[in-house]
N, C-alpha and C positions, 0 to 999 in steps of 0.2 A: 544139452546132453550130447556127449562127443559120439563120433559111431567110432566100435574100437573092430570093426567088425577086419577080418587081412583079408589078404589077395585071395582068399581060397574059397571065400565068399561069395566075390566078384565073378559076373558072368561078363565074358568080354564075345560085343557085340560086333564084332569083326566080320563075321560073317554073314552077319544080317544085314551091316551098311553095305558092305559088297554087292549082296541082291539088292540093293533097295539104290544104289548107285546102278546099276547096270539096268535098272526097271527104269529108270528118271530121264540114264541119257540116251534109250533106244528110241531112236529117230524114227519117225513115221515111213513106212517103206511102200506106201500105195497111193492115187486120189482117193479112194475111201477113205484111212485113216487122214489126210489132211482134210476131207472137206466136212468129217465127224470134228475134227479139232476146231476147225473152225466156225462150227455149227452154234454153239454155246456162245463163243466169244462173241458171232452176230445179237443172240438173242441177249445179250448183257448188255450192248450198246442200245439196243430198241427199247429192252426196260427203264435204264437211264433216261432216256430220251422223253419215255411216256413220264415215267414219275417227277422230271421237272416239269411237263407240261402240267400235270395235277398240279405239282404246288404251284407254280405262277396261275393258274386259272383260280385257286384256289384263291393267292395272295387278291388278284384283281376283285373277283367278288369282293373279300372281304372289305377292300378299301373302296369301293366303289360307292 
């Protein structure tokens, strides 16, 4: 089914990417906001880090 729907239909999101552009590239302007930024990124490398240790300890049991 075609959409015959015109231009008058259309909401043009010009103004939304605008904010949402200016939210994305505003730069952290403190060490609070950088050491919040990079608060998560620590805790996503140590999760990694733990969840191959389960599966390799995991893999050795089992083959062991």
């Amino acid at each position: 089914m075609a959409n015959t729907q015109g231009p008058q239909g259309n909401h043009d999101p010009a103004g939304n990417t605008q904010m949402f552009r200016a939210f994305v590239d505003e730069a952290p302007q403190g060490p609070q906001q950088a050491a919040a930024a990079a608060g998560p990124r620590i805790g996503l490398i140590i999760g990694v880090v733990v969840a191959v240790a389960i599966v390799a300890a995991v893999a050795w049991l089992a083959l062991s």
